[in-house]
N, C-alpha and C positions, 0 to 999 in steps of 0.2 A: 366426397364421393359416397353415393348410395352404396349401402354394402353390397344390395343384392348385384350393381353395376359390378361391382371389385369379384365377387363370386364369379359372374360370367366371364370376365376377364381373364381370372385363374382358371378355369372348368376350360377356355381355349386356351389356353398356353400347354395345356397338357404336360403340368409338370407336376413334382411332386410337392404340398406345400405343408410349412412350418408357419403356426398362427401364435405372433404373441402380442405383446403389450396390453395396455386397461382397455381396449377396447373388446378384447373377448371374453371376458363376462357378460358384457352389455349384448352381443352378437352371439352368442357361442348357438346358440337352437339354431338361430336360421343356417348359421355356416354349415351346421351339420345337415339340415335340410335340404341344400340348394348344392353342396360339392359336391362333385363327381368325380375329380383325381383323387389319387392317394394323398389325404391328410394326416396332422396329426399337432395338437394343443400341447406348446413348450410346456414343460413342467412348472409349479410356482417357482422356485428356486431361478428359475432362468428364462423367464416367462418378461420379464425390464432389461433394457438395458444399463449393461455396468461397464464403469470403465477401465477393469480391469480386459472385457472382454475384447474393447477398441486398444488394448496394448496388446493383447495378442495376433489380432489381424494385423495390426500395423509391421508387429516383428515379423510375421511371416510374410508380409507383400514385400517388405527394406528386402529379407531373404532370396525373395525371386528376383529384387531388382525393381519392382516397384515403387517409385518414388513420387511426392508430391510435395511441392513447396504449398505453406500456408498462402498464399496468395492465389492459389492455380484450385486450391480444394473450395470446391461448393457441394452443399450439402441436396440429396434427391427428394423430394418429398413427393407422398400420395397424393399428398390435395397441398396446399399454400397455407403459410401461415397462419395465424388468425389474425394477425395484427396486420398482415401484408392485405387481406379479403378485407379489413375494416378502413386499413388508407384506399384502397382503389372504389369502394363505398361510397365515399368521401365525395 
């Protein structure tokens, strides 16, 4: 997805947003130019995901009663793979 698409998408959701992972360095100018909700850039420390962080979520979802068998969990993504964009290529 085009950033600036992903920008207008967030700017209508009107919500408050959290940017991280290696893609905002590469983006960080235009994000700032083009958002208009309340933003704000993870810190470096917490800016990757760790999976220390996926054992936190998970104890607090088991908590509410949250549950997921490995079979039932599929993962969301922005865009598709690259390997999934390079078989339908094909």
């Amino acid at each position: 997805m085009d950033i600036g698409e992903l920008v207008e998408e967030l700017n209508a959701a009107g919500q408050k947003v959290i940017f991280l992972g290696d893609g905002v360095p590469v983006y960080k100018k235009q994000i700032e130019e083009k958002i208009t909700v309340p933003f704000l850039f993870a810190p470096a420390h917490l800016n990757r995901q760790r999976a220390a962080a996926v054992a936190a979520l998970g104890g607090r979802y088991y908590e509410e009663g949250k549950t997921l068998t490995a079979a039932e969990h599929s993962p969301v993504y922005l865009r598709k793979p690259q390997a999934e964009r390079e078989r339908e290529e094909k």
